[in-house]
C-alpha positions in Angstrom: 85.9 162.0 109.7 84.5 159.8 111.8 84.4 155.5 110.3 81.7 153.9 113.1 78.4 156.0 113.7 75.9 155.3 116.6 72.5 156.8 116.6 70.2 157.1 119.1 66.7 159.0 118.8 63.5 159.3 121.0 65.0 159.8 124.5 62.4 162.7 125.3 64.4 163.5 128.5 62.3 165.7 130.8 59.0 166.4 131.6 56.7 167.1 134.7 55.4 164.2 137.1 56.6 160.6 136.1 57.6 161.8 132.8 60.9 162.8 135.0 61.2 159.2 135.0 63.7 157.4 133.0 63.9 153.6 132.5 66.8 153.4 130.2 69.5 155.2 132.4 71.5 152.3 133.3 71.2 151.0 129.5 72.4 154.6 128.1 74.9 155.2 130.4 76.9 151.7 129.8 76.5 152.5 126.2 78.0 156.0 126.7 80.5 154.7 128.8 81.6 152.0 126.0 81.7 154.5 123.5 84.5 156.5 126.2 86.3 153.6 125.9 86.9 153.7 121.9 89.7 155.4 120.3 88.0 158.6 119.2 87.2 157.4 115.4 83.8 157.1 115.8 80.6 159.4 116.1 77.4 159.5 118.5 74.5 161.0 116.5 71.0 162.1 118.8 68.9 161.9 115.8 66.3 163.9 117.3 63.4 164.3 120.3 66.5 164.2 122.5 64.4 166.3 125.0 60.6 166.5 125.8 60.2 169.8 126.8 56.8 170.5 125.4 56.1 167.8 128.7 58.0 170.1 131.0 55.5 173.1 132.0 56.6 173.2 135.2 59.3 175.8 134.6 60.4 178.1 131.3 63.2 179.3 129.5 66.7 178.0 129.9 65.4 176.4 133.0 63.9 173.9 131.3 67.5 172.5 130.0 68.8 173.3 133.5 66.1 170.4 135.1 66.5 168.0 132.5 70.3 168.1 133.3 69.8 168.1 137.1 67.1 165.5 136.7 69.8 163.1 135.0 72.8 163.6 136.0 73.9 160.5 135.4 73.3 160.8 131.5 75.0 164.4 131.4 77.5 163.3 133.3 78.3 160.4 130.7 77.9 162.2 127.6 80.5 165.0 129.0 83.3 162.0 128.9 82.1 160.2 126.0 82.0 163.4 124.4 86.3 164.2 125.1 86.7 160.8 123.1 84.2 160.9 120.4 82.5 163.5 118.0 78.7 164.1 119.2 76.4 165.5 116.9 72.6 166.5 118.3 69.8 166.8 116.2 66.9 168.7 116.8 63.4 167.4 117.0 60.2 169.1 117.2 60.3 168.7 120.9 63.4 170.0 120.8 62.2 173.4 119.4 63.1 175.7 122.0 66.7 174.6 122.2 67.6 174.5 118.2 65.4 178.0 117.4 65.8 180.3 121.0 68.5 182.0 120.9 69.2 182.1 124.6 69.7 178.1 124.4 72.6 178.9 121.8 74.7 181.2 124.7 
């Protein structure tokens, strides 16, 4: 069990047109990066709205998680090696409906 716990909530990554757009990158990828750094007794939480995909009409399905991740790489990329030192836990919001409740999301 984990004795430090970060949260984070609201990043509504995705979306067509400027909601592709993401001003905190450089801000969330520092923090991920510190949180790489510790010594693996401590958890991330995404408390939710971790996607907006209700914004994303542009493409369905699994795709949807496929463009968020190619739109931010950077972010993916970041939470793939804070995520081989610390526990991350991902909440669902209600934007985040397709990905807690379609089953293809779970494969």
């Amino acid at each position: 069990m984990a004795t430090e716990y970060f949260f984070v909530s609201d990043l509504h990554l995705g979306g067509d047109g400027e909601l592709r757009h993401c001003d905190f990158v450089p801000e969330f990828v520092q923090f991920l990066r510190e949180l790489e750094q510790r010594d693996g007794d401590a958890e991330l939480i995404i408390a939710g709205d971790t996607f907006g995909f209700w914004e994303l009409t542009s493409v369905a399905g699994l795709a949807k998680l496929d463009r968020v991740i190619e739109d931010h790489p950077e972010i993916f990329e970041a939470l793939r090696a804070a995520g081989k030192k610390v526990r991350i836990t991902l909440m669902a919001g209600n934007p985040d409906y397709a990905l807690a409740c379609d089953p293809a999301f779970g494969s």
